[in-house]
C-alpha positions in Angstrom: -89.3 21.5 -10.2 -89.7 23.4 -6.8 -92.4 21.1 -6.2 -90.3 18.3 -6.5 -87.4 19.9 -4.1 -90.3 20.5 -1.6 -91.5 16.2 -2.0 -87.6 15.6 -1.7 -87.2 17.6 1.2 -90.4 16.2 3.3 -89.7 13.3 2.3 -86.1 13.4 3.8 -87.3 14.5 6.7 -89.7 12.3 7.6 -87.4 9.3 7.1 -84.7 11.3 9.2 -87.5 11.7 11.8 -88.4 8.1 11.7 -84.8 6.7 12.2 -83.8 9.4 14.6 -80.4 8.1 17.3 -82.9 9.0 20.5 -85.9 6.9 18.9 -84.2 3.0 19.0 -86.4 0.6 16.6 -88.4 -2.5 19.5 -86.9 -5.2 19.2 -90.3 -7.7 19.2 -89.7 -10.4 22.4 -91.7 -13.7 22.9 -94.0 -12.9 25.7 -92.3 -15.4 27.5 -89.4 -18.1 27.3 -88.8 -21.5 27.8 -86.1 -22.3 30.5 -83.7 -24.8 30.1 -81.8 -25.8 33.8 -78.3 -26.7 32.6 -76.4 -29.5 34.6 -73.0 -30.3 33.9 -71.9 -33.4 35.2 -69.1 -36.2 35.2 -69.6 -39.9 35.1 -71.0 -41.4 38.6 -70.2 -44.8 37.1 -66.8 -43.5 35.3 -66.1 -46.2 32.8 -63.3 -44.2 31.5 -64.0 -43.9 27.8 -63.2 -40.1 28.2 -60.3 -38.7 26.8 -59.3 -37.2 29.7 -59.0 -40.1 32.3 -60.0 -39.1 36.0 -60.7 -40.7 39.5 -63.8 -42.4 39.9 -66.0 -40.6 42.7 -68.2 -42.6 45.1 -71.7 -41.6 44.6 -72.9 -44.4 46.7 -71.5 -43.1 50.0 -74.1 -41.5 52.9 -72.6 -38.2 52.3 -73.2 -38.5 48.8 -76.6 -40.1 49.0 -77.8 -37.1 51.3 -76.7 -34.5 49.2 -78.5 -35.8 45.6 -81.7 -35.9 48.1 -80.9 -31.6 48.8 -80.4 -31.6 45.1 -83.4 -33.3 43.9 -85.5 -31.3 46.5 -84.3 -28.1 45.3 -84.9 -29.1 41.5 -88.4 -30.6 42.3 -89.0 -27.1 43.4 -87.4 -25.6 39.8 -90.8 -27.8 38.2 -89.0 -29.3 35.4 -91.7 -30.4 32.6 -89.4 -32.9 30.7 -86.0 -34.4 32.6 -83.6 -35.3 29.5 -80.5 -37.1 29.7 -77.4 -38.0 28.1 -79.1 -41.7 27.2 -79.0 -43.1 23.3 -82.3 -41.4 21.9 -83.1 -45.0 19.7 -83.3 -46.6 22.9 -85.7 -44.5 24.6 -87.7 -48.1 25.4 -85.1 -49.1 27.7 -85.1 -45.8 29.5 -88.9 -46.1 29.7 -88.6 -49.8 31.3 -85.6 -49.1 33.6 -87.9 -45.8 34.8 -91.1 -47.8 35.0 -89.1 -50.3 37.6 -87.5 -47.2 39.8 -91.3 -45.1 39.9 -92.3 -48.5 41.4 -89.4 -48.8 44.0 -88.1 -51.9 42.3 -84.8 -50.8 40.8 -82.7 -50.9 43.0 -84.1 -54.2 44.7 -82.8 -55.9 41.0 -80.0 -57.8 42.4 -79.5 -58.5 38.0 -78.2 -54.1 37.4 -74.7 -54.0 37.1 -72.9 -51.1 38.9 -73.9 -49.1 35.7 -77.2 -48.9 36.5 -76.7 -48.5 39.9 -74.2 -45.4 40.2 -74.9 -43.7 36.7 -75.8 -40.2 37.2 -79.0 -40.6 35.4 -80.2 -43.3 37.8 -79.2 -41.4 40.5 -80.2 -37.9 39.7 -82.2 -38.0 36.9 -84.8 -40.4 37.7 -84.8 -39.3 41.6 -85.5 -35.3 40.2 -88.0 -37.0 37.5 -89.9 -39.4 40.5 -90.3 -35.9 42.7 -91.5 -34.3 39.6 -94.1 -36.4 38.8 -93.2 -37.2 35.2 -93.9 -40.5 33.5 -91.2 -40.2 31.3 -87.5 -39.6 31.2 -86.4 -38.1 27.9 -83.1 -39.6 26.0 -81.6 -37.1 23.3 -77.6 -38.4 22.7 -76.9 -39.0 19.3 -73.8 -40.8 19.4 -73.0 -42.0 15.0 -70.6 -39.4 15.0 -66.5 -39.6 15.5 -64.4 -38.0 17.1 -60.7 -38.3 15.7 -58.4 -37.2 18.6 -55.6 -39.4 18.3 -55.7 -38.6 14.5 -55.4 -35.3 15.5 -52.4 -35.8 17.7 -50.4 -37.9 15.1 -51.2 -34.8 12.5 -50.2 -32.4 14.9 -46.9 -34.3 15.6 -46.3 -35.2 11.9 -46.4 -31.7 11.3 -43.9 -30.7 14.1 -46.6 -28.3 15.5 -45.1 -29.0 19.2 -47.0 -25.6 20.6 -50.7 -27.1 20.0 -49.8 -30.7 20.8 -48.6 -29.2 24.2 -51.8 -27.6 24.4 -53.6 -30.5 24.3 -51.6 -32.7 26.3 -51.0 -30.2 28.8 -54.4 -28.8 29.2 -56.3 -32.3 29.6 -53.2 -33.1 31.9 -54.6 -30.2 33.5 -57.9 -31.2 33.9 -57.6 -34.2 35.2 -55.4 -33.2 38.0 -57.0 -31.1 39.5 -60.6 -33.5 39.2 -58.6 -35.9 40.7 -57.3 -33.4 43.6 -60.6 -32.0 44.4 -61.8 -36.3 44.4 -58.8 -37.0 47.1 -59.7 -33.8 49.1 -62.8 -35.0 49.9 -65.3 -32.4 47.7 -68.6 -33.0 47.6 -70.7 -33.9 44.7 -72.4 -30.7 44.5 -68.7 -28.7 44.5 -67.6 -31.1 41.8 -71.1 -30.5 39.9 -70.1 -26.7 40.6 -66.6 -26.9 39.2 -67.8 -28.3 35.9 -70.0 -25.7 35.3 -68.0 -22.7 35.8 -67.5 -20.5 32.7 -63.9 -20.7 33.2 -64.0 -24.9 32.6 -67.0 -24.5 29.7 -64.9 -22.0 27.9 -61.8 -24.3 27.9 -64.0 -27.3 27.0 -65.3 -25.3 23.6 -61.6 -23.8 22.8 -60.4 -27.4 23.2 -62.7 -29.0 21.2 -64.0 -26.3 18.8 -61.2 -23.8 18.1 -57.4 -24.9 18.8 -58.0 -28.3 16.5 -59.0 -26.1 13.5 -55.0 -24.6 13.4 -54.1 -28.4 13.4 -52.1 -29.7 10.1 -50.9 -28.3 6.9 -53.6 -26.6 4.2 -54.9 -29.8 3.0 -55.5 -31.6 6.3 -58.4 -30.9 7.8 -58.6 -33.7 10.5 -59.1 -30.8 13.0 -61.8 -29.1 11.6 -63.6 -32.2 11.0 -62.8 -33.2 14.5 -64.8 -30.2 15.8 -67.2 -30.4 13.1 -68.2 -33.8 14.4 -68.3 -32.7 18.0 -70.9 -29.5 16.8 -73.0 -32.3 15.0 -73.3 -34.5 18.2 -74.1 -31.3 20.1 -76.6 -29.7 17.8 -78.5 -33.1 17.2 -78.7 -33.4 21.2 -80.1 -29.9 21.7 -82.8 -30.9 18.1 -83.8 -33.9 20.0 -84.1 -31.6 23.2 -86.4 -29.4 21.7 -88.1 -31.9 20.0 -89.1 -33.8 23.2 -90.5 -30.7 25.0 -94.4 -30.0 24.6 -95.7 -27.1 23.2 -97.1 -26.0 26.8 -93.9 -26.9 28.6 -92.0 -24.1 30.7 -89.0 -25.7 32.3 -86.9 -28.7 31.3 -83.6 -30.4 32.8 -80.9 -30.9 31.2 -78.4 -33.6 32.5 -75.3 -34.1 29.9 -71.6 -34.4 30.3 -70.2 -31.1 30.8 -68.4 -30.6 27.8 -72.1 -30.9 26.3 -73.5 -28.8 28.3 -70.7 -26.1 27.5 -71.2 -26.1 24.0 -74.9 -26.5 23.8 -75.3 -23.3 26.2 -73.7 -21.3 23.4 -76.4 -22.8 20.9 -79.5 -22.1 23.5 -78.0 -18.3 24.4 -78.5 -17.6 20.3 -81.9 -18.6 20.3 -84.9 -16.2 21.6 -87.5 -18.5 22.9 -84.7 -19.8 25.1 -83.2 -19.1 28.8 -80.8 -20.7 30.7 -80.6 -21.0 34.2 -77.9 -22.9 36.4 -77.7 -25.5 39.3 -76.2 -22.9 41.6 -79.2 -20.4 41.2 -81.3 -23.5 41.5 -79.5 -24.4 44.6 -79.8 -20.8 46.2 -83.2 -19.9 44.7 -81.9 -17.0 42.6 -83.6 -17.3 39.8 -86.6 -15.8 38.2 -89.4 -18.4 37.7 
C-alpha cells in the first residue's frame, strides 16, 4: 500500500513538473510561410453590377497611367510567383490568350477590345505586375455559380417591419458610396482609393455587412439571410481553394487582385491558416515588409 502512495505521489509530480505555468508547451511552426500580397480593388471598368453603385474612375488618364507604373515597379520588387485575379477560373484559356497578346505588346494595339479589356483592373494592373514579373501565366480563381439574394433580403426585412436593419443596409451602402464618389470628385489618386478599400475599418464593415447583420434578418423560419451570407462564404472559400490550388509547391509569394469585399473576407480565412501570411499594398509600397 505505501508503495503504491509513493508510485502515486512520483507520479503526480512528474506530470505537475511536466505541465508547470513557467514551462509553456512549443507550439511546432512551418519553417517558413507562404505570403499572400492582398490587393483590394474597385472596378477600373465599373460596369455597375455592384450593389452599391459608385462613380466610375478614369484609369486611363496620365496621372493615372504613371502611378500603376510606381505600383507595378514596387510589386515587381515584392517577386510575386503566381499573379491571380478575380477572372472566371473555367475560362482560364481566355485569360491565357488575352495575356499571350499583351507579353507581346499587341493588346492594346487590338482596335477589336472593348473598353472592358482596355480599363479593367486586371489588364491594367495585373498583367502589367505579371509582364515585370516574368510569369507566363495569369491565374483566374472566381467562382461565380453562387447567389446572392439581397433584394430578397430587403423585401424579408421590410415584410417583417425590421426598420433598424433595413436602415442599416440602406444607410451604410448609402454610406459607402458617398464618400467613393467624394474622394472620385476630389481628385484622389488611384493608389489613395486602392488604400481606402483596404483599411481595416472598410474590410470589417464589408464582413459585418455581408456576413453578420443578414443572419438577424426575418422571422425563425426565414433564413434568406443566412443563406445570403452563406452563399457569399462559398464564393469566397472556393476563390481562396482555387488560390491555393494554383500556387506551386516551391512558390513563396503570390498576388492577389479581387474586389475588396473579397479580399476582406478572404484575409480572415488566410490569418487562420499557418502556412499562410499576409502582407499589404501599403507595406509593399513603402518596403515594410519582411521578405
Amino acid at each position: 500500500m505505501i508503495k503504491k502512495i509513493q508510485f502515486s505521489l512520483i507520479t503526480l509530480l512528474v506530470f505537475a513538473s511536466c505541465t508547470s505555468p513557467t514551462e509553456k508547451p512549443e507550439i511546432q511552426q512551418p519553417e517558413t510561410t507562404k505570403q499572400a500580397l492582398l490587393v483590394g480593388t474597385f472596378h477600373y471598368h465599373n460596369p455597375g453590377a455592384d450593389v452599391a453603385k459608385t462613380k466610375s474612375f478614369d484609369v486611363m488618364s496620365d496621372a493615372s497611367q504613371a502611378q500603376l507604373e510606381v505600383i507595378s515597379e514596387k510589386i515587381k520588387e515584392f517577386k510575386p510567383d503566381q499573379v491571380l485575379v478575380e477572372w472566371p477560373y473555367d475560362q482560364q484559356q481566355e485569360l491565357d490568350s488575352l495575356y499571350q497578346l499583351y507579353l507581346k505588346d499587341n493588346y492594346f494595339a487590338n482596335d477589336s477590345l472593348s473598353d472592358f479589356y482596355l480599363k479593367n483592373e486586371i489588364f491594367q494592373l495585373a498583367f502589367r505586375v505579371a509582364k515585370k514579373a516574368g510569369l507566363t501565366s495569369v491565374k483566374a480563381v472566381d467562382y461565380r455559380d453562387t447567389d446572392f439574394p439581397f433584394d430578397s433580403l430587403m423585401t424579408v426585412a421590410a415584410k417583417q417591419k425590421q426598420i433598424d436593419l433595413q436602415n442599416y443596409f440602406t444607410d451604410g451602402i448609402e454610406r459607402f458610396t458617398q464618400e467613393f464618389d467624394e474622394k472620385i470628385e476630389s481628385g484622389a489618386s488611384l493608389l489613395d482609393i486602392t488604400y481606402y478599400l483596404n483599411s481595416e475599418e472598410l474590410r470589417n464593415f464589408s464582413n459585418e455587412l455581408q456576413t453578420q447583420v443578414p443572419l438577424l434578418v426575418g422571422d425563425r423560419d426565414n433564413f434568406v439571410g443566412a443563406y445570403l451570407a452563406s452563399e457569399w462564404y462559398r464564393r469566397n472559400l472556393y476563390m481562396w481553394s482555387l488560390a491555393q490550388k494554383a500556387t506551386e509547391p516551391n512558390d513563396k509569394r503570390i498576388m492577389l487582385l479581387l474586389g475588396s469585399s473579397h479580399i476582406a473576407l478572404i484575409k480572415d480565412f488566410i490569418d487562420t491558416n499557418g502556412d499562410w501570411s499576409t502582407v499589404e499594398l501599403k507595406e509593399i509600397m513603402e518596403k515594410r515588409y519582411n521578405p
